[in-house]
C-alpha positions in Angstrom: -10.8 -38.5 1.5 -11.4 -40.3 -1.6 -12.4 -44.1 -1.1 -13.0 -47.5 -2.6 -15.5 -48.4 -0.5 -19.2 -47.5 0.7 -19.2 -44.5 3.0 -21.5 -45.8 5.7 -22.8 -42.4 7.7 -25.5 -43.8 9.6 -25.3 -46.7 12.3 -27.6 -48.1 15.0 -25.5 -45.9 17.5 -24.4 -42.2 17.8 -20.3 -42.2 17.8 -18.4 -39.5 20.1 -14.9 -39.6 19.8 -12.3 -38.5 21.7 -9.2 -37.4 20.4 -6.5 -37.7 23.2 -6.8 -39.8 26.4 -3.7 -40.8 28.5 -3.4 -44.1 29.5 -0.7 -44.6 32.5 1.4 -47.4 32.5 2.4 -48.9 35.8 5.9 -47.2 35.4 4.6 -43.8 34.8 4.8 -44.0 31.3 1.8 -41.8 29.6 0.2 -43.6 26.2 -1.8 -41.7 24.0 -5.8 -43.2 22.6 -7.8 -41.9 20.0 -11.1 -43.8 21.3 -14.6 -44.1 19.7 -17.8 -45.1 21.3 -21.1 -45.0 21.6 -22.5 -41.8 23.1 -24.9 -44.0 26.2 -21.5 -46.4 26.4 -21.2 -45.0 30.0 -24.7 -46.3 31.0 -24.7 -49.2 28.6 -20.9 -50.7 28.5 -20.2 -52.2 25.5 -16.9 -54.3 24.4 -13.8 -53.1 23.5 -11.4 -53.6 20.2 -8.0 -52.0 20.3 -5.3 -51.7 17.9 -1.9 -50.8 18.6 0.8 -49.9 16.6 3.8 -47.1 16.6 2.3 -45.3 13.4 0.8 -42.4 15.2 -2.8 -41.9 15.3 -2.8 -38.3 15.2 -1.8 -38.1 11.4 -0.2 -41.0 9.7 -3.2 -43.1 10.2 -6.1 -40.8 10.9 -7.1 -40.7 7.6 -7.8 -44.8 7.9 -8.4 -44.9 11.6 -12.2 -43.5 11.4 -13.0 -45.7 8.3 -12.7 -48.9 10.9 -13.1 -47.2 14.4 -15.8 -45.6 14.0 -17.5 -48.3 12.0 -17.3 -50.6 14.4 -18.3 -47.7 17.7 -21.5 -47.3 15.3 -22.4 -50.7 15.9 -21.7 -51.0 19.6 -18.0 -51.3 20.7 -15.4 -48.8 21.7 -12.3 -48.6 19.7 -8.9 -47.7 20.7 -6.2 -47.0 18.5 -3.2 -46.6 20.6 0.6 -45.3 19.5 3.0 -47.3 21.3 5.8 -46.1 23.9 7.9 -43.7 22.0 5.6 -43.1 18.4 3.1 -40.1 18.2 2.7 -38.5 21.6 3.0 -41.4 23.3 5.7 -40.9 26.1 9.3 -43.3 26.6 11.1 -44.7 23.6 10.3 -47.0 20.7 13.9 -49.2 20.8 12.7 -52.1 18.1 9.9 -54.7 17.0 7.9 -56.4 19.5 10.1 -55.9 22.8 8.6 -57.0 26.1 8.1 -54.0 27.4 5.9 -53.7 24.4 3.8 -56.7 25.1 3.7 -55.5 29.1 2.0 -52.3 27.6 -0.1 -54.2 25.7 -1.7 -56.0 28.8 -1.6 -53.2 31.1 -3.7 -51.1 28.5 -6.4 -54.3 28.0 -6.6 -53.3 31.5 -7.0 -50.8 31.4 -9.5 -50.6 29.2 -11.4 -53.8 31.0 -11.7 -51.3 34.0 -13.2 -48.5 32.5 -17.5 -47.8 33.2 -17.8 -47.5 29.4 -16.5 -51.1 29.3 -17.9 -54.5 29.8 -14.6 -56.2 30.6 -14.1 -57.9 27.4 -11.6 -56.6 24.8 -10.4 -57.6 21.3 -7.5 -57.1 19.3 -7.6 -55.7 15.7 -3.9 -55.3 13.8 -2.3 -55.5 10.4 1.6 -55.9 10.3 3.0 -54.7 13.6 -0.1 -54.9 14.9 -1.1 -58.4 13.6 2.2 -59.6 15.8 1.7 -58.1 19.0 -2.0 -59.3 19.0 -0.7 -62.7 18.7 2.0 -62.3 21.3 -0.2 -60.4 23.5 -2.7 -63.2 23.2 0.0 -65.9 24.3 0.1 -63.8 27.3 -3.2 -64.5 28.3 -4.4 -61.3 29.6 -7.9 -62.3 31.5 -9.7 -59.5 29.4 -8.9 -61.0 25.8 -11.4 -62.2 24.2 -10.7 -63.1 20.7 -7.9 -61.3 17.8 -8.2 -60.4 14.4 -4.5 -60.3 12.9 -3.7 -58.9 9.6 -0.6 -59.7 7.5 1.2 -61.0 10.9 3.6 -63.9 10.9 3.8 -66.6 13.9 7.4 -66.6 13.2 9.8 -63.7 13.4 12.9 -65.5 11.6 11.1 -68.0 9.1 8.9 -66.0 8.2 8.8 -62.3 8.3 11.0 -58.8 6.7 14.4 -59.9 7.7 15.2 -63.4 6.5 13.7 -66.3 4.7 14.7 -69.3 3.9 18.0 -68.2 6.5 18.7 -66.0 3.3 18.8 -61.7 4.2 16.1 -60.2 2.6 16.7 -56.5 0.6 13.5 -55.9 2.6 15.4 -55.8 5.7 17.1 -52.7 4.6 13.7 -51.4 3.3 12.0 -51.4 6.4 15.1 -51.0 8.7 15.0 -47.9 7.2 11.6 -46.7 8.0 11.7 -47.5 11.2 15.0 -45.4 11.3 12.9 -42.4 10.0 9.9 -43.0 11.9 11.1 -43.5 15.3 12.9 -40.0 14.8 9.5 -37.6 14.9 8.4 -35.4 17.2 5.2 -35.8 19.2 2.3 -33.0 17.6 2.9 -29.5 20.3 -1.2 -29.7 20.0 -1.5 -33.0 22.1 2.2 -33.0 24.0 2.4 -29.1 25.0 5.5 -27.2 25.8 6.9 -30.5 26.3 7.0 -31.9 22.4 10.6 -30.3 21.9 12.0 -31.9 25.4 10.7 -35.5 23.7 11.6 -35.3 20.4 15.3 -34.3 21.4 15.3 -37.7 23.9 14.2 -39.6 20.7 16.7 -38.0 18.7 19.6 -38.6 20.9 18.0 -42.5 21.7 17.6 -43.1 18.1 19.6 -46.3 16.4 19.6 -47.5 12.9 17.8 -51.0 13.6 19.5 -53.1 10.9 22.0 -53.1 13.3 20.2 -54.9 15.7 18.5 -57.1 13.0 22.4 -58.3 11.4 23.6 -59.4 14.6 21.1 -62.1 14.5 21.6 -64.0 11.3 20.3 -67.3 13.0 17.4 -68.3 14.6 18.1 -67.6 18.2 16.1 -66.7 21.5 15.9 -63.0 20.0 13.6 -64.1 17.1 12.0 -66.8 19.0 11.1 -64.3 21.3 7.6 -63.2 19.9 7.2 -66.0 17.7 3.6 -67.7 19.1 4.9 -71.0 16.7 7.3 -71.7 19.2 3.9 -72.8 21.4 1.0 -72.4 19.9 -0.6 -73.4 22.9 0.0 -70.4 24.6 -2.9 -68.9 22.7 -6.3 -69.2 24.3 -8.7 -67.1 22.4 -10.1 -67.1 18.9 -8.1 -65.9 16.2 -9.0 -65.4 12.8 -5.4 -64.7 10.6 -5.8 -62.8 7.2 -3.7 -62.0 4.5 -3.1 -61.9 1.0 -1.4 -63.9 -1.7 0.5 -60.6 -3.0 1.6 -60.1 0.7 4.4 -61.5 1.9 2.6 -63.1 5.2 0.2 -65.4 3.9 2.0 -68.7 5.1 1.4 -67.9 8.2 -2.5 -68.0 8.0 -1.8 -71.9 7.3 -0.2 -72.6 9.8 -2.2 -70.7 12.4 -5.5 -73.2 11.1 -2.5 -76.1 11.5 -1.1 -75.3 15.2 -3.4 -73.0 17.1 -6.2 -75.1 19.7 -8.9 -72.8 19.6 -12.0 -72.0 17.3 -10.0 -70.3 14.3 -10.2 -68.9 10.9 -8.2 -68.5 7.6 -9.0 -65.6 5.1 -6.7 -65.3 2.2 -7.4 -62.7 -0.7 -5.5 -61.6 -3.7 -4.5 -58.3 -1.8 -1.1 -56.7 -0.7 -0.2 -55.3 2.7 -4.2 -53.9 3.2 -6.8 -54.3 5.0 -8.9 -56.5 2.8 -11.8 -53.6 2.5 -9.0 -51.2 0.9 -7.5 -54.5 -0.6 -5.5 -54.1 -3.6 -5.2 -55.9 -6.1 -9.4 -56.7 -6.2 -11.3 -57.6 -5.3 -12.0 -55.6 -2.2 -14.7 -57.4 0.5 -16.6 -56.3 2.9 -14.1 -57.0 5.5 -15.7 -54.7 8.2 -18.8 -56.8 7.8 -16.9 -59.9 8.7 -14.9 -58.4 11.4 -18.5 -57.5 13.2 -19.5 -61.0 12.8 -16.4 -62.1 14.3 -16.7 -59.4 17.4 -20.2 -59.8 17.9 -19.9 -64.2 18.2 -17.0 -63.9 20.8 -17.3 -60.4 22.4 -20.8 -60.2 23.2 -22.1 -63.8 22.6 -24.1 -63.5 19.9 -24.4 -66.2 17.7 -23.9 -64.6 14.1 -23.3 -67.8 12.0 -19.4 -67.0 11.4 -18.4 -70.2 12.5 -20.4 -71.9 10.5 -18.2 -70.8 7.2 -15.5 -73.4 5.8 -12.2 -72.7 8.3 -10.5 -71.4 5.4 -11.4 -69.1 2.3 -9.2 -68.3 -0.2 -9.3 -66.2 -3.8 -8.0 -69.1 -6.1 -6.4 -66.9 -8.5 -6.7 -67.3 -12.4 -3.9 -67.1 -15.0 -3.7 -63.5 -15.6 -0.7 -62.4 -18.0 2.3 -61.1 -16.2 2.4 -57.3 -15.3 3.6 -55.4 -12.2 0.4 -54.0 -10.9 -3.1 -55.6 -10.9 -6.6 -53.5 -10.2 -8.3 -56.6 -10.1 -6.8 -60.6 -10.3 -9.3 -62.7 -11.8 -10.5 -65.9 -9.3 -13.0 -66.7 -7.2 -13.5 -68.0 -3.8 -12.9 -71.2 -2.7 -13.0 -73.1 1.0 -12.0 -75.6 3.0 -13.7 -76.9 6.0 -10.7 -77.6 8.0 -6.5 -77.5 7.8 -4.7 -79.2 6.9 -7.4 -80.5 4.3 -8.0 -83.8 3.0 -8.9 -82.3 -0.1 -5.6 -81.1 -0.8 -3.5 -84.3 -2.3 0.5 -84.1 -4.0 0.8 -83.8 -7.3 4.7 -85.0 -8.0 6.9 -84.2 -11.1 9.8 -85.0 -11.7 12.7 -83.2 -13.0 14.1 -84.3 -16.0 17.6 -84.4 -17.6 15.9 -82.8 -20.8 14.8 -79.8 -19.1 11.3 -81.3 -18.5 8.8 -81.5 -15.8 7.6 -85.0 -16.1 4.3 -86.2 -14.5 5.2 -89.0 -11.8 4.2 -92.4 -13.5 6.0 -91.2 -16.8 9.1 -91.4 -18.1 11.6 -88.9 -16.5 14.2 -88.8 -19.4 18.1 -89.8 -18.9 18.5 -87.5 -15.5 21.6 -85.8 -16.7 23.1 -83.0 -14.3 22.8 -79.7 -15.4 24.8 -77.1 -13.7 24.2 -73.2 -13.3 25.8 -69.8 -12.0 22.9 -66.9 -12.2 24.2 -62.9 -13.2 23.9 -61.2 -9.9 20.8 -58.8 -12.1 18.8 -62.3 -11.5 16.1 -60.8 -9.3 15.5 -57.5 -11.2 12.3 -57.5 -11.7 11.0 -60.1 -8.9 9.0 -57.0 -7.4 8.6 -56.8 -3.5 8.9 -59.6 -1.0 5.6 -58.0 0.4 3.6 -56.0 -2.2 1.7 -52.6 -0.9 -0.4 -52.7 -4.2 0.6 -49.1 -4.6 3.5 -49.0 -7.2 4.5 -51.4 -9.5 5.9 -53.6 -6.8 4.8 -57.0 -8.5 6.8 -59.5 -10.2 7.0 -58.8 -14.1 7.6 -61.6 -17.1 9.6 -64.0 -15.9 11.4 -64.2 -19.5 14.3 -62.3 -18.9 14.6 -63.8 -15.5 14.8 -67.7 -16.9 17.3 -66.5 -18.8 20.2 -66.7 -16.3 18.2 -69.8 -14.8 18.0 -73.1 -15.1 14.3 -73.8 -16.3 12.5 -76.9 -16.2 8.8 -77.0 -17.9 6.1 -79.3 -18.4 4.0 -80.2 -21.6 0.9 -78.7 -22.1 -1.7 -79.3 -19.9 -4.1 -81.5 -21.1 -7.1 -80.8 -17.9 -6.4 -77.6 -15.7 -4.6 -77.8 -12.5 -5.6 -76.0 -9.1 -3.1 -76.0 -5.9 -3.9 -74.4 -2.6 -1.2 -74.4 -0.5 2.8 -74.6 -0.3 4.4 -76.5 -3.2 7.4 -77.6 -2.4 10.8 -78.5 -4.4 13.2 -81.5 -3.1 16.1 -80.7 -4.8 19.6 -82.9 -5.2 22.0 -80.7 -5.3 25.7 -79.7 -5.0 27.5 -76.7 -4.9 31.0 -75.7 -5.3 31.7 -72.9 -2.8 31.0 -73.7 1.3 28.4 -71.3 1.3 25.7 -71.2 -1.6 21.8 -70.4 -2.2 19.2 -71.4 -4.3 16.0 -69.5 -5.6 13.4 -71.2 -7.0 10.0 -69.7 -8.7 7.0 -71.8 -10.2 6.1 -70.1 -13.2 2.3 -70.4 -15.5 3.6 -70.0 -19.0 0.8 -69.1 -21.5 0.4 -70.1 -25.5 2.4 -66.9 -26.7 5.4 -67.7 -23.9 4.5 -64.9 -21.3 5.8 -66.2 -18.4 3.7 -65.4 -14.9 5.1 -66.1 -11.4 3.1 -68.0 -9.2 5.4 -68.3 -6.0 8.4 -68.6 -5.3 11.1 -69.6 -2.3 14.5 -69.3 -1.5 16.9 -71.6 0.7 20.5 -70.6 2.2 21.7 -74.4 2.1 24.0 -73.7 5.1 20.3 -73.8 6.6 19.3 -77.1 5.0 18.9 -78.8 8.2 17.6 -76.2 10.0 17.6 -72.3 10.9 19.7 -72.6 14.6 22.9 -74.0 13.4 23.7 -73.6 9.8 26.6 -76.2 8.5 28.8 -75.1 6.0 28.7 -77.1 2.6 31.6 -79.5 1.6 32.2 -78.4 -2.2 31.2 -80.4 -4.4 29.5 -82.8 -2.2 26.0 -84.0 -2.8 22.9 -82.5 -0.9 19.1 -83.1 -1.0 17.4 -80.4 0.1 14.0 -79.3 0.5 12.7 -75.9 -0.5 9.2 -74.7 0.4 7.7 -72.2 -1.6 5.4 -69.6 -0.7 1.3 -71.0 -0.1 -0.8 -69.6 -3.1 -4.1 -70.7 -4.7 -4.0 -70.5 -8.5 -5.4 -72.3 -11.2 -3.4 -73.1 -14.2 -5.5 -73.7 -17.3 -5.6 -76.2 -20.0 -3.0 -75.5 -22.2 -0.4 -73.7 -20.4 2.9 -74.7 -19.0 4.2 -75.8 -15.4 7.8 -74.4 -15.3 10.5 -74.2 -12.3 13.5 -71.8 -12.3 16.2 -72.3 -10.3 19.4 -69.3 -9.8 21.7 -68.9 -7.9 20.6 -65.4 -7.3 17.5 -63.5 -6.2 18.6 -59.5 -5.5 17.6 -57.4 -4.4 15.0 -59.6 -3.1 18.0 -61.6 -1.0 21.1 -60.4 -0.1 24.2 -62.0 -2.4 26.5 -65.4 -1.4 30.3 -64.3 -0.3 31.5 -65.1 -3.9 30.3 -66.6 -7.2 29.6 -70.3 -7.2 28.0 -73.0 -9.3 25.1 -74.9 -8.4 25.0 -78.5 -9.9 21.3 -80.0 -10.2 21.0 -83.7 -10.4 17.6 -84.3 -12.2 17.0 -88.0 -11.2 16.9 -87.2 -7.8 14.7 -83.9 -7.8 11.4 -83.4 -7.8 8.5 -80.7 -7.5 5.6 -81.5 -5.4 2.7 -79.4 -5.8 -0.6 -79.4 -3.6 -3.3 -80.6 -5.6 -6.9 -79.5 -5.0 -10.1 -80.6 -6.2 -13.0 -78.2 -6.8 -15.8 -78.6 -4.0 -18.7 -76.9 -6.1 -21.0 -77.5 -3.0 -18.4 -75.0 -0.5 -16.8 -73.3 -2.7 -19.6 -71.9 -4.6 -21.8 -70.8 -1.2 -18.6 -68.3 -0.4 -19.5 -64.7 -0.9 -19.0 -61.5 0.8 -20.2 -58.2 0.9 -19.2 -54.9 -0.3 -16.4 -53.3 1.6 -17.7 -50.3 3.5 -16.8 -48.3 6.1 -16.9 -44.7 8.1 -16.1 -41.9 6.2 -12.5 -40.9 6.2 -11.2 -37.3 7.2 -10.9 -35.0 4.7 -7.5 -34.2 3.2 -6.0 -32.2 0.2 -3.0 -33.1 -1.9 -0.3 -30.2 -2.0 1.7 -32.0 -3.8 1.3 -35.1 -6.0 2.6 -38.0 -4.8 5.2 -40.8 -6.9 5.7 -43.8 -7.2 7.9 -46.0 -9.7 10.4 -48.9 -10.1 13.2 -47.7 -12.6 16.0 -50.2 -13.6 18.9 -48.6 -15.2 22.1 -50.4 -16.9 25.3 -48.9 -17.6 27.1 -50.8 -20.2 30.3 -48.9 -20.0 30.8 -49.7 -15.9 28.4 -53.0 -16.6 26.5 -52.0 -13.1 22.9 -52.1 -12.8 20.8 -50.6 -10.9 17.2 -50.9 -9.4 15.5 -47.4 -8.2 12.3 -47.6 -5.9 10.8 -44.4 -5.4 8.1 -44.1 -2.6 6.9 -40.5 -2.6 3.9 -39.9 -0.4 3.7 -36.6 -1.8 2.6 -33.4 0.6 -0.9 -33.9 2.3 -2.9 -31.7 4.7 -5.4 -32.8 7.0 -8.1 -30.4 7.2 -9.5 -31.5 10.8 -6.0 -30.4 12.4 -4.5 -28.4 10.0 -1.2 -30.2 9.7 0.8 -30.7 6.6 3.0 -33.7 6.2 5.3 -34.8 3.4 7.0 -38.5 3.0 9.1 -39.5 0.3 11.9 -42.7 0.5 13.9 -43.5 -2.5 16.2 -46.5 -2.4 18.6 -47.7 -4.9 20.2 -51.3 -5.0 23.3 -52.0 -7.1 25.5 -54.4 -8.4 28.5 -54.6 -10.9 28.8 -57.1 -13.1 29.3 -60.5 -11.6 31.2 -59.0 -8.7 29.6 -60.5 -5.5 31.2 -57.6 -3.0 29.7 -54.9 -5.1 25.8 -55.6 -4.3 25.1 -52.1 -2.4 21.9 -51.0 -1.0 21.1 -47.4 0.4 18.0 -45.7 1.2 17.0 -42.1 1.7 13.8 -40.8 3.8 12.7 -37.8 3.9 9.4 -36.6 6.4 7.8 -33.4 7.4 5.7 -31.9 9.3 4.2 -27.9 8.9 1.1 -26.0 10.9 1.1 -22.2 10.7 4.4 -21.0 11.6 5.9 -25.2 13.3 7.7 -26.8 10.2 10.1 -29.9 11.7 11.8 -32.2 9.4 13.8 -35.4 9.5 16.1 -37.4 7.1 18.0 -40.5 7.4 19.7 -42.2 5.1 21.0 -45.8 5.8 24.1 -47.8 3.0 24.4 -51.2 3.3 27.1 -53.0 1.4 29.5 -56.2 2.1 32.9 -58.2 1.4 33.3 -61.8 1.9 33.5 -61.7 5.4 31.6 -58.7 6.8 28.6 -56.1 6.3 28.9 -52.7 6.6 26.4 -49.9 7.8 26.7 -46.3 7.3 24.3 -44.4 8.7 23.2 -40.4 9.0 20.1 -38.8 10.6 19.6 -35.2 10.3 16.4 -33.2 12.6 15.8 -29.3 11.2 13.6 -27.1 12.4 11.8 -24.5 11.1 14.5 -24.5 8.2 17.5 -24.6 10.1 19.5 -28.1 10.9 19.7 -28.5 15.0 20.6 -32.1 15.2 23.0 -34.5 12.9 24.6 -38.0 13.9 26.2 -40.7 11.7 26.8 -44.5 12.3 29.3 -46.5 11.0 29.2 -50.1 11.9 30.1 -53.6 10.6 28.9 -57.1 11.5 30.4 -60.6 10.8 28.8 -62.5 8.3 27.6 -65.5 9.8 26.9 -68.5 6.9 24.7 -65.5 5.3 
């Protein structure tokens, strides 16, 4: 496997690795572990670290697993990396996100593991994404053997603040990753590890399996199901040490903050310039030596050595540089900065104010004649926003914002006269009025450069039926006058001398968020709107003492491509039916791994659509496609999930189709709708 990173091949102890264990809930229930550990673990225990998630170990992420697992076994734990009821070979069924049956699992496998010879009775937790959450909600559980979490591109807060809504606004990504989950909680378990069995399983899946938007739209507020999960809702459930990581191209980097803000225990904030990654395969660069950190972190609370981690600043962050505007980055230009604790007294507002004339005004200067300027965005608004939560693999960033401020209403500062650096959430208190009951409002902060190139810092977007709150949206009285508050998404970036401060405000965001009812206006009152942006000074004496290794790692296993994988964004307009149209293809191409002989292909393409300013035409469908072949075993699945709406309803239409060896032996189709509900 071709890598980024050093491949590490000697460590201070010999690895063995086992490929399969069974680990037997107290119901029965049979999970499967891929463990690593020292080869003398059995006469000298040593700690544990688990990760688990329902992406199954034996193929999806084997070619990763050994780059961490067995890193961290070479230097004296053992690692488990566990599928979850119903994914891989594990036994039951995988039903949705984060269930407690899931968490119950969780504890019974710490455990488990706490109980075995090779183990010294303490345990840690190691995730990214699904496996980022259930650390932290295992954590709030207190199992006795937890010792301290490392979570990944995790959120504390499953409705604020994760794939389904923000800002009480449906996110396209819902769809997105509804979808995968549709497809991936469809495969069979590998004959090699389940037996004669695998066939009896993967039919109870089939027949078990729901599209989960489903699920996910009949929750359109904050209610006990999202709560449920979310560690914000008491942070001091949590006992251990956590350090939270993420990146400012991923879409779960708020959370970090407010992990260092409401969690009671010894803590730490790592923020990069990644994507959805493990920072030591972080993209866009730089890459650190994550691994190196982790073992720091492992070796202070797991075995009690003192390793100087928590003597770094509670927080480091990439402060990112002004880089022109461009949907993929290898590398974003920065450099690391820290602060010693959060929130920081280091970090101070910086106000302007909006200005009649189109002008961000500095507070203290004059903020022109506040006239009210009013706005109605083309649904195509949104185009080329990129991902909610980049994977740095495609061109999944956000583009020029030109051709977005163009159905916007655009307010800019003058040229900066000394740079400006923020680290944190800047925030927009906006007076406002709409004339429909039901309205959003996306804003994005912008660095415009000398020749006009327009780069998106960060953005957020507010339903303002959720203005005071996400548990009881209130319906707006037309016309009436409203200030809100709209928090944007935490970055650290530097804008230079020079360049331009400029807010956008639309009335549309898609695909990114899911369309209002009907067309409305939204009417900004200037005077009585403001931006407030955190303000940060340089600390030369931290900042520039913050370095990290390279990223390294255990080799990978060896694969070859059989087929070249794709990836693209592709909007197209037709100007005789006025529609447009944005194509993601995700094509993972055709791999085999060598170790196992198994071939598998994976390839999603997803098209979102509007017509002209016709707010019942927005239309999202998505199409996965996933194999698996050995010798003369070739199974297959493909879903495909449509998602549209009318002013009072959504509708899902739903297929999933199993074949194998060539011949189609199982089909079903959904088709639901839900009530919109002030969405």
């Amino acid at each position: 496997m071709h890598s980024d990173f050093n491949e590490i091949t000697s460590f201070p102890h010999n690895v063995i690795e086992k490929e399969n264990v069974w680990i037997r809930m107290k119901d029965g229930t049979k999970l499967g572990a891929r463990i690593w550990m020292p080869e003398t673990a059995h006469e000298n225990p040593v700690p544990a670290i688990m990760e688990y998630i329902p992406y199954r170990k034996r193929d999806h992420t084997r070619p990763y697993d050994n780059v961490m697992h067995d890193y961290f076994a070479g230097h004296g734990y053992a690692c488990l990396r566990i599928d979850m009821r119903g994914s891989g070979e594990s036994e039951g069924l995988l039903k949705d996100e984060y269930l407690m049956r899931e968490l119950e699992d969780g504890m019974e496998a710490i455990e488990w593991i706490a109980n075995q010879t090779w183990c010294t009775g303490s345990a840690g937790v190691i995730g990214i994404s699904w496996g980022g959450f259930n650390g932290l909600q295992i954590a709030s559980l207190q199992p006795p053997a937890l010792d301290a979490v490392i979570s990944v591109c995790s959120t504390d807060d499953r409705y604020s603040d994760d794939v389904h809504y923000m800002g009480g606004c449906l996110l396209g990504d819902n769809l997105s990753w509804a979808s995968t989950m549709f497809d991936r909680s469809a495969c069979p378990p590998d004959p090699e590890l389940a037996g004669d069995r695998w066939e009896d399983m993967w039919i109870e899946r089939l027949e078990n399996c729901e599209p989960w938007i489903k699920t996910w739209l009949d929750h359109q507020r904050k209610d006990n199901y999202w709560k449920h999960g979310s560690i914000n809702e008491n942070f001091s459930d949590v006992k251990c040490p956590v350090m939270g990581v993420s990146g400012w191209a991923d879409g779960y980097s708020n959370s970090v903050f407010r992990l260092l803000d409401g969690l009671d225990v010894p803590k730490m904030g790592l923020i990069g310039p990644w994507g959805h990654a493990y920072p030591h395969m972080g993209k866009p660069g730089p890459a650190i030596g994550f691994l190196q950190e982790s073992l720091r972190w492992w070796d202070k609370w797991l075995k009690n050595i003192e390793t100087g981690i928590m003597d770094e600043p509670m927080l480091r962050a990439w402060m990112q540089d002004y880089m022109s505007p461009h949907t993929s980055y290898e590398e974003r230009k920065g450099r690391w900065v820290g602060e010693t604790s959060w929130p920081s007294a280091n970090i101070s507002e910086k106000i302007f104010s909006l200005s009649g004339e189109h002008s961000l005004v500095e507070e203290g200067n004059d903020s022109g004649d506040g006239e009210i300027k009013q706005v109605q965005s083309p649904l195509t608004v949104g185009t080329f926003a990129g991902k909610w939560c980049s994977y740095g693999t495609m061109p999944d960033l956000p583009g020029d914002q030109r051709e977005e401020d163009g159905g916007s209403l655009v307010y800019e500062s003058d040229k900066l006269e000394k740079p400006l650096e923020i680290l944190g959430s800047p925030t927009i208190e906006l007076e406002c009025s709409a004339d429909k009951p039901l309205a959003m409002a996306a804003v994005r902060l912008s660095d415009v450069s000398g020749n006009g190139e327009s780069t998106r810092v960060t953005f957020g977007i507010l339903n303002l039926t959720h203005r005071n709150g996400h548990e009881e949206p209130e319906m707006l009285e037309p016309n009436k006058k409203y200030r809100v508050r709209i928090k944007l998404n935490g970055i650290a970036h530097s804008f230079p001398t020079g360049h331009r401060l400029r807010i956008s405000i639309s009335t549309s965001y898609w695909p990114m968020a899911w369309p209002s009812p009907e067309p409305y206006t939204l009417t900004v009152y200037p005077k009585g709107s403001s931006l407030i942006l955190p303000g940060r000074k340089p600390l030369p004496e931290i900042d520039d003492r913050i370095s990290f290794k390279e990223p390294e790692g255990a080799p990978g296993v060896e694969t070859t491509i059989v087929k070249s994988p794709e990836n693209n964004w592709i909007v197209q307009r037709d100007l005789a039916e006025n529609s447009s149209t944005l194509k993601v293809i995700r094509n993972s191409g055709t791999r085999r791994i060598e170790d196992i002989n198994l071939e598998i292909e994976n390839r999603t393409t997803e098209w979102y659509t509007t017509v002209a300013n016709d707010h019942e035409s927005p239309r999202g469908e998505v199409i996965t496609h996933r194999g698996y072949r050995r010798d003369d075993w070739h199974v297959q699945t493909r879903t495909r999930t449509v998602l549209t709406s009318d002013k009072t309803h959504f509708r899902i239409r739903a297929e999933l189709d199993a074949y194998k060896n060539g011949h189609r032996f199982f089909s079903k189709s959904w088709d639901e709708r839900v009530a919109r509900d002030c969405v």
